[in-house]
C-alpha positions as CSV (number, residue, x, y, z in Angstrom):
1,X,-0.1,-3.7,-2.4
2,X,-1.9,-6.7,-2.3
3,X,-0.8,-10.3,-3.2
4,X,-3.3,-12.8,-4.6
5,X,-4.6,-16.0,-3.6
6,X,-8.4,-17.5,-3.5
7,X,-7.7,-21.1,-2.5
8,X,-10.0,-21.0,0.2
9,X,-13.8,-19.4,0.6
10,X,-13.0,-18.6,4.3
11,X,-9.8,-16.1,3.3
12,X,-11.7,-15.0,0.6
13,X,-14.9,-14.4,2.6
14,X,-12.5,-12.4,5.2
15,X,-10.8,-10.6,2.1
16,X,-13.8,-9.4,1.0
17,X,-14.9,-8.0,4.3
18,X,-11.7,-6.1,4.7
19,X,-11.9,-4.6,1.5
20,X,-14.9,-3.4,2.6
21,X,-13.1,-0.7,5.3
22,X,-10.6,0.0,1.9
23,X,-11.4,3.4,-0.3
24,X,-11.3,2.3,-3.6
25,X,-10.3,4.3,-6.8
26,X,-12.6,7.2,-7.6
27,X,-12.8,8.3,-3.9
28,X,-10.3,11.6,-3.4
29,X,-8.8,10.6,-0.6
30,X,-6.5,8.7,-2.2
31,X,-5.6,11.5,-4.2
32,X,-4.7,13.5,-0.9
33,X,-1.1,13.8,0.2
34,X,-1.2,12.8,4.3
35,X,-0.2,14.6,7.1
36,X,2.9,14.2,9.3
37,X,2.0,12.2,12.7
38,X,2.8,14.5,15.6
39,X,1.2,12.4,17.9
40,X,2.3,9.1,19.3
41,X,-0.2,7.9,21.8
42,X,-2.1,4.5,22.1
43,X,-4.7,5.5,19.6
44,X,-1.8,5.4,16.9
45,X,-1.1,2.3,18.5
46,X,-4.4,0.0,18.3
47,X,-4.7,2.4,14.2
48,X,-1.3,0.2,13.4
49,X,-2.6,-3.0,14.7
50,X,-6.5,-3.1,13.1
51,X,-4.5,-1.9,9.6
52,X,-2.2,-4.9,9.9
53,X,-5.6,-6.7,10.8
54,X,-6.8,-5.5,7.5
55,X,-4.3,-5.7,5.8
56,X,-3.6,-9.6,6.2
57,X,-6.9,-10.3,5.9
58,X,-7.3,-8.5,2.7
59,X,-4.0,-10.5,1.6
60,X,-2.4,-7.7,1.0
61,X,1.7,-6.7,1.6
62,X,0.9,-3.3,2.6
63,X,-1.2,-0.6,3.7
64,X,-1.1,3.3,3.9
65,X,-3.6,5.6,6.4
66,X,-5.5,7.2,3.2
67,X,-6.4,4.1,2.0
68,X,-8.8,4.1,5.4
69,X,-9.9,7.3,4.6
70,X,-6.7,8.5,7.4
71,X,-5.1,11.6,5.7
72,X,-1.6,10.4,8.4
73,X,1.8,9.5,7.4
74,X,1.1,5.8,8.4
75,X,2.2,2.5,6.9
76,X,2.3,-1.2,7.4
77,X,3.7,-4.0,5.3
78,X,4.9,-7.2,5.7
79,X,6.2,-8.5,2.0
80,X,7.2,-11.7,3.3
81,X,4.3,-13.7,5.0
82,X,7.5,-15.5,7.2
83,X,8.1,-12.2,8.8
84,X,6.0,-9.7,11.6
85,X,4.4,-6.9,9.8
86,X,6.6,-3.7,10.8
87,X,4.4,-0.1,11.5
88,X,6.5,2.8,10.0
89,X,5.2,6.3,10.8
90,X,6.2,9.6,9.0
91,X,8.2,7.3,6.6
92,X,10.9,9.0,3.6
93,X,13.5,7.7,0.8
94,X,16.7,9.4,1.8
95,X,18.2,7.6,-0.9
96,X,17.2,4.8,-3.8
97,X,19.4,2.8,-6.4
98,X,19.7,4.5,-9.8
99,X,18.9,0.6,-10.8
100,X,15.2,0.4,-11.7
101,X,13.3,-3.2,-12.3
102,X,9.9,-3.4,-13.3
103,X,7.3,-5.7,-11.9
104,X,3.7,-6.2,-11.7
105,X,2.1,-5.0,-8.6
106,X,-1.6,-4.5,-7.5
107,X,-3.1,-2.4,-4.8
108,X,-6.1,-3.1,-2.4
109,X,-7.6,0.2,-3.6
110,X,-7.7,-1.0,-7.3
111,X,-9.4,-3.5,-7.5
112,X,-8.3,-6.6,-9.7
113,X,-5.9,-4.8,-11.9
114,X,-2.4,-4.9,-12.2
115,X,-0.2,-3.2,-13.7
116,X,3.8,-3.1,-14.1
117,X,5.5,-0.6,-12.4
118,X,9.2,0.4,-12.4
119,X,10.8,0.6,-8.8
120,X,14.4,1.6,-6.9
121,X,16.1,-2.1,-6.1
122,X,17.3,-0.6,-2.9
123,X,16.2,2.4,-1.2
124,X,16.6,4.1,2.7
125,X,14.3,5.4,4.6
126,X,14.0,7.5,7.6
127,X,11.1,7.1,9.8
128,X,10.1,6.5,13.0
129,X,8.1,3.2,15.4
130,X,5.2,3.5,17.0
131,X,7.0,4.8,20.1
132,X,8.4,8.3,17.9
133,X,11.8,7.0,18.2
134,X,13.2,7.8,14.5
135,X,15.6,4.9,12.5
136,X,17.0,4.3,9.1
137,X,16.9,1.0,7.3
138,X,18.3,-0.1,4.0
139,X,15.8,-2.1,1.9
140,X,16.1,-4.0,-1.3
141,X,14.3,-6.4,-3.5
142,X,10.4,-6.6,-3.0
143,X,10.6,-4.9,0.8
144,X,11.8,-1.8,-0.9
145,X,9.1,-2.2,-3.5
146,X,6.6,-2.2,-1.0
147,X,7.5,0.4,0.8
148,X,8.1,2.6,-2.1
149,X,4.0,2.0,-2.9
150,X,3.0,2.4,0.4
151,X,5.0,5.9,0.8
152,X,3.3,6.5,-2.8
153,X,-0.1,6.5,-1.2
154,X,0.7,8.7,1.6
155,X,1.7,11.5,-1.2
156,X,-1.5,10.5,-3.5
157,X,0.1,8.6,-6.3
158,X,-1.0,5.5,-7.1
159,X,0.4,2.6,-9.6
160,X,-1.6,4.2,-12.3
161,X,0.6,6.8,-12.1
162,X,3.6,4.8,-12.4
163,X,1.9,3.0,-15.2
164,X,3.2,3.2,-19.1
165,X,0.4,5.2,-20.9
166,X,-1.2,1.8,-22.7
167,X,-0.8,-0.2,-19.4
168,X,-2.9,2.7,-17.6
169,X,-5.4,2.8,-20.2
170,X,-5.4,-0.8,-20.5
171,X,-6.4,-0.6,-16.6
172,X,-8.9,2.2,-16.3
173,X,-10.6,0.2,-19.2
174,X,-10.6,-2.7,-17.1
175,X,-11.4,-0.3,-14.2
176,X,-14.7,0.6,-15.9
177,X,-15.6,-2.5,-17.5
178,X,-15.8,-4.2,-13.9
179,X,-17.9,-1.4,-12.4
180,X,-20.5,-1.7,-14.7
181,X,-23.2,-4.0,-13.7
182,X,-23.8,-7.4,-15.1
183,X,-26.7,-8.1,-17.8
């Protein structure tokens, strides 16, 4: 997920950069459910440190593994800039809120568009830390919206997907129109 804000050319010069490392829609990676991490070593490590590197820099709230072209059940997000950014490995929902609210969200992979998508309020999760050591947490609000995209990308759905049938169209049409080149 990626949250918005061009106020100065230096972050938007290091946004730009970092969207550079990010697949974009179209490449089928994104499309490809991850793998379970079996490993937990320093290489996973130093992975969940340059994502949170990209990540910020890209100005987004969140980011999965395939959206480096890393087919692992990796995530980080940080929805509140306040906070640390927190790693979760071979994340799940165990359990989500039958109450549903939609918001807008966008996604470092897509671009400019957003699109509103309906989300769990509150959802569990099981997964583990970098170390392999396994934990539950209760999320609600805009941290369990977060994490409900992120876990999205490591099973190859994106907010398209989640997308009304005009708001998608309404998006791939804006999808298309901005990778044409200009006259």
């Amino acid at each position: 997920m990626s949250r918005r804000s061009f106020e100065d050319p230096e972050r938007e010069a290091a946004r730009l950069a970092a969207l550079e490392f990010i697949r974009q829609y179209g490449d089928p990676v994104l499309r490809t459910p991850a793998d379970r991490v079996e490993v937990f070593d320093e290489a996973l490590v130093a992975e969940a440190h340059e994502m949170v590197r990209l990540m910020a820099d890209g100005r987004g709230v969140g980011l999965a593994a395939p959206q480096l072209g890393r087919l692992r059940r990796l995530i980080v997000v940080q929805p509140y800039e306040e906070e640390p950014a927190h790693a979760l490995v071979n994340p799940e929902i165990i359990a989500r809120s039958d109450e549903e609210e939609i918001a807008i969200e966008g996604c470092l992979s897509i671009g400019e568009v957003n699109v509103d998508v309906p989300r769990a309020v509150q959802i569990r999760i099981k997964a583990q830390d970098l170390n392999g050591t396994e934990f539950e947490a209760d999320l609600e609000g805009f941290a369990a919206r977060v994490v409900q995209h992120e876990i999205d990308h490591l099973d190859g759905i994106l907010i398209l997907d989640r997308a009304t049938p005009e708001d998608r169209r309404a998006a791939l049409a804006e999808l298309r129109e901005s990778l044409l080149p200009s006259a």
